[in-house]
C-alpha positions in Angstrom: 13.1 220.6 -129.1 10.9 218.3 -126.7 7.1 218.7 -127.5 4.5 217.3 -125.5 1.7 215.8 -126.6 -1.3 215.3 -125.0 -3.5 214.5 -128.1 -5.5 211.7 -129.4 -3.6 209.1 -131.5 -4.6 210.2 -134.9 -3.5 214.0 -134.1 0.0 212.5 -132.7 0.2 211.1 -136.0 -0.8 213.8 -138.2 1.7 216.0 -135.6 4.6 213.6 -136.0 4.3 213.5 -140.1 3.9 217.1 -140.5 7.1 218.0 -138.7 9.3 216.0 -140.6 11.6 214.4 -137.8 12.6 218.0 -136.8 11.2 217.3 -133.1 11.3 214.8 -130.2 8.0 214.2 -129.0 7.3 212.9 -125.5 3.8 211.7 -125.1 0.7 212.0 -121.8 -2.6 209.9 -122.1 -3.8 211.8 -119.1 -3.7 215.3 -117.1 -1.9 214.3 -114.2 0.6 212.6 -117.0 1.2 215.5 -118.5 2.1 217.6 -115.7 4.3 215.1 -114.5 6.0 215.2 -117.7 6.1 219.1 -117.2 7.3 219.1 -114.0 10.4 216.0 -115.2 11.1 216.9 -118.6 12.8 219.7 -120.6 9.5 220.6 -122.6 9.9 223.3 -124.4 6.5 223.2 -126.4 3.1 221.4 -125.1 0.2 220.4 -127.9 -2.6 219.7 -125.6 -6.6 218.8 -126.1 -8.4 220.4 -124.0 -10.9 217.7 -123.7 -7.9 215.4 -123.0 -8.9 212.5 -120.9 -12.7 213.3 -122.2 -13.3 216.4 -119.9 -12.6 220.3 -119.8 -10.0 220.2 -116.1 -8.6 222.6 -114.6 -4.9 221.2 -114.8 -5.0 222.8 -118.3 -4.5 226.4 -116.7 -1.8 224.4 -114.5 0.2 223.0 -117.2 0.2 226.1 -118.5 1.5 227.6 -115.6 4.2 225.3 -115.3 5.7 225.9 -119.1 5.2 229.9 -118.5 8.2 230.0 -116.3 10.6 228.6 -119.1 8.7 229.9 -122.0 10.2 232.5 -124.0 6.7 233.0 -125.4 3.4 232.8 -123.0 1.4 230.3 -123.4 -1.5 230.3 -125.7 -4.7 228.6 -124.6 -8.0 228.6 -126.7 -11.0 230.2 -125.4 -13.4 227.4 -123.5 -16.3 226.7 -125.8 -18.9 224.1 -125.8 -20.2 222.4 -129.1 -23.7 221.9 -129.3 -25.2 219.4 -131.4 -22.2 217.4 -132.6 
């Protein structure tokens, strides 16, 4: 299975050990990265940060889009929600 990972280095890390080799992961720094990716690649599964690139976009609802019409599952996204204080 080909996961994409849109995450910061230390999650891609953590991600990688706790799936034990069992999947290829293909990796985006970027939005527009990842939807290329998307758009190129056989992902089957997408691990995104919805900060990614340091900012809430609205590519998050695109890439979602784009892996809803091969998922077998919809797509889960989190609620948007600001964290005050940190």
């Amino acid at each position: 299975m080909l996961v994409l990972a849109a995450i910061p280095d230390f999650q891609l890390h953590r991600l990688r050990r706790a799936a034990e080799g069992r999947f290829e992961f293909v990796r985006a720094r970027g939005w527009e990265e990842a939807l290329d990716l998307i758009r190129t690649r056989p992902v089957e599964l997408a691990v995104v940060d919805p900060l990614l690139s340091g900012e809430a976009r609205r590519q998050s609802s695109g890439a979602a889009a784009l892996l809803s019409g091969r998922a077998t599952q919809p797509p889960m996204q989190p609620p948007a929600f600001a964290v005050a204080g940190l």
